[in-house]
C-alpha positions as CSV (number, residue, x, y, z in Angstrom):
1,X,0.0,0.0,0.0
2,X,1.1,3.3,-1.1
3,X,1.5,6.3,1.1
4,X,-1.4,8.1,-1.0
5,X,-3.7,5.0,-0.8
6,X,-3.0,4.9,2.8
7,X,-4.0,8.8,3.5
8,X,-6.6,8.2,1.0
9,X,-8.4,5.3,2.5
10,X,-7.9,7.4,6.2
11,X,-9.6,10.4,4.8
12,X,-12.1,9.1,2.1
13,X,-15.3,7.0,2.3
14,X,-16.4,7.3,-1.1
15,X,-13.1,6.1,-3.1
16,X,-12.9,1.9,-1.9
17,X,-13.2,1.3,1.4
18,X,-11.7,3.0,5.0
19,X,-9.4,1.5,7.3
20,X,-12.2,0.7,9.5
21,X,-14.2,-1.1,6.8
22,X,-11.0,-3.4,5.7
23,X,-10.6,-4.1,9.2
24,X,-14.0,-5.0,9.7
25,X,-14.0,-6.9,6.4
26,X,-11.0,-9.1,7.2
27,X,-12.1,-9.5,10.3
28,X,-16.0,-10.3,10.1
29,X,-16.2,-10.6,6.2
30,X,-16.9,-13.0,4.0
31,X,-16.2,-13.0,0.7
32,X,-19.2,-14.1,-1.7
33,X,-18.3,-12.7,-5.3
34,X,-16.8,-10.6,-7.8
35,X,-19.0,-8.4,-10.5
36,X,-17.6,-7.3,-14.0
37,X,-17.1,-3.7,-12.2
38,X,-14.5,-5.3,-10.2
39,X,-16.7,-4.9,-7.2
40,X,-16.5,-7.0,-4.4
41,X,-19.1,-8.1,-2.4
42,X,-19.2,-9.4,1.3
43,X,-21.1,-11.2,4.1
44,X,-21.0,-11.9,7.5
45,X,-18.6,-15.0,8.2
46,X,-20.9,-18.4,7.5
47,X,-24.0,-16.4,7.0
48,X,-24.2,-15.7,11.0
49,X,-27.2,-13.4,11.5
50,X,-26.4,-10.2,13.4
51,X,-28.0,-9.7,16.7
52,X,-28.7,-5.8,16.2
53,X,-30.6,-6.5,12.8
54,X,-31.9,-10.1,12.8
55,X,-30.4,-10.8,9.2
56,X,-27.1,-11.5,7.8
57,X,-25.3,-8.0,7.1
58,X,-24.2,-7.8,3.0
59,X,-22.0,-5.1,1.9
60,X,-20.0,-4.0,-1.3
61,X,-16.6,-2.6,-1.3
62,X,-16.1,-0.5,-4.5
63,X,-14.0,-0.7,-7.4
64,X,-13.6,3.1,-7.3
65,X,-15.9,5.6,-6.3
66,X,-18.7,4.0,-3.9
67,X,-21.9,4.7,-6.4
68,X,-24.7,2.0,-6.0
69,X,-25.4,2.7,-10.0
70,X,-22.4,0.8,-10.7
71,X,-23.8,-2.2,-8.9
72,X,-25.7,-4.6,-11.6
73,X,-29.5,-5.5,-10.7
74,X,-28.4,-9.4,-9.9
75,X,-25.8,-8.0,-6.5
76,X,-28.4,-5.1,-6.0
77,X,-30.6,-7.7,-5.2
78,X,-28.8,-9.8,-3.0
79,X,-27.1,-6.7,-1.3
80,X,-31.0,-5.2,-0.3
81,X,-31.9,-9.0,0.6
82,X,-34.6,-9.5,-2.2
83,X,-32.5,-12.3,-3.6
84,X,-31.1,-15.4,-1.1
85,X,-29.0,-16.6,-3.0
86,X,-26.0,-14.5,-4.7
87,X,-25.6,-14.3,-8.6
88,X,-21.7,-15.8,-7.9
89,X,-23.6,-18.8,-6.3
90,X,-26.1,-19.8,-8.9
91,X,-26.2,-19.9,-12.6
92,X,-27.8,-16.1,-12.9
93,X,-29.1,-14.1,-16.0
94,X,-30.5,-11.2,-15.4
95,X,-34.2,-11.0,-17.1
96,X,-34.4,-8.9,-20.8
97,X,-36.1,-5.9,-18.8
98,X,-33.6,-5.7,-16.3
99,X,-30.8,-2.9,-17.3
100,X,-27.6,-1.8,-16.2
101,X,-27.7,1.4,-14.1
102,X,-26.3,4.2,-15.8
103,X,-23.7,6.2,-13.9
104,X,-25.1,9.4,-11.8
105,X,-24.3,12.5,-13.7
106,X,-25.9,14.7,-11.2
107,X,-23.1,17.9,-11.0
108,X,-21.3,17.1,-14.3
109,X,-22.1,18.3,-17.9
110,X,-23.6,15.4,-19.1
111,X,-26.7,15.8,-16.3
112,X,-30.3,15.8,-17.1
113,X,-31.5,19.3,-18.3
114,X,-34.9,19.6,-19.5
115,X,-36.1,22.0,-21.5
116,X,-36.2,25.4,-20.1
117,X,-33.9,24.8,-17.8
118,X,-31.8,28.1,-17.3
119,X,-28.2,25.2,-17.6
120,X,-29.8,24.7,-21.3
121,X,-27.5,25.9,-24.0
122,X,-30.6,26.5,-26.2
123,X,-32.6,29.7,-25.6
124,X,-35.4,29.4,-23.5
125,X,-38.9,29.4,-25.1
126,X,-41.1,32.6,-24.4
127,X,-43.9,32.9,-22.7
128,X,-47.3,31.8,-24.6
129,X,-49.8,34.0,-22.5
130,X,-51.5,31.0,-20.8
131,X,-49.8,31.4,-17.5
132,X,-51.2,34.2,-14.8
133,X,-49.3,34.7,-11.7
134,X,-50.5,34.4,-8.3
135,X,-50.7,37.1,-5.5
136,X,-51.2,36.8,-2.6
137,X,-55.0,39.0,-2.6
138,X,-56.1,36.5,-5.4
């Protein structure tokens, strides 16, 4: 480990994972699978149910920035306890409606604008007449 990753994993949650939660991992974790993000994907040692929650805890460590869009519908599943069984444990294919989630954009240029939207290169449309504002003696 370099001396960046080190400072980086002290001071970051959302690139990988903290110190804490590798110490917690290696300690209490279990690993279950790997996704095509590189993603890694853990559960409490032999399925143990924890006493606090009443289930089996599940947790992801990232491959990157920690953003549950990058987590395919299969390990969303499991993670959220809908599915039992993990997709590394059973021959999974995810159904034709099920889709990959697309990455968040929120904040960057590629974000959702719709039209009229003052962010919108194109000019905004005028005003048609058909809207009245409201004060407060109406």
């Amino acid at each position: 480990m370099t001396l960046k990753e080190f400072f980086t994993q002290f001071f970051t949650w959302w690139n990988g994972q903290t110190l804490n939660t590798r110490f917690h991992t290696w300690r209490h974790g279990e690993l279950i699978g790997e996704d095509e993000f590189g993603n890694r994907y853990y559960r409490t040692k032999g399925g143990a149910r924890d006493p606090a929650l009443g289930y089996e805890r599940r947790w992801v460590i990232y491959n990157g920035l920690a953003e549950l869009s990058r987590v395919p519908p299969g390990w969303r599943g499991w993670l959220a306890h809908t599915y039992a069984t993990a997709p590394s444990q059973e021959d999974y294919a995810p159904r034709e409606w099920q889709k990959l989630g697309a990455e968040n954009h929120t904040g960057t240029a590629q974000a959702y604008r719709p039209q009229g939207s003052i962010l919108t290169p194109e000019e905004r449309p005028k005003a048609t007449g058909d809207y009245a504002a409201w004060s407060p003696g109406d």
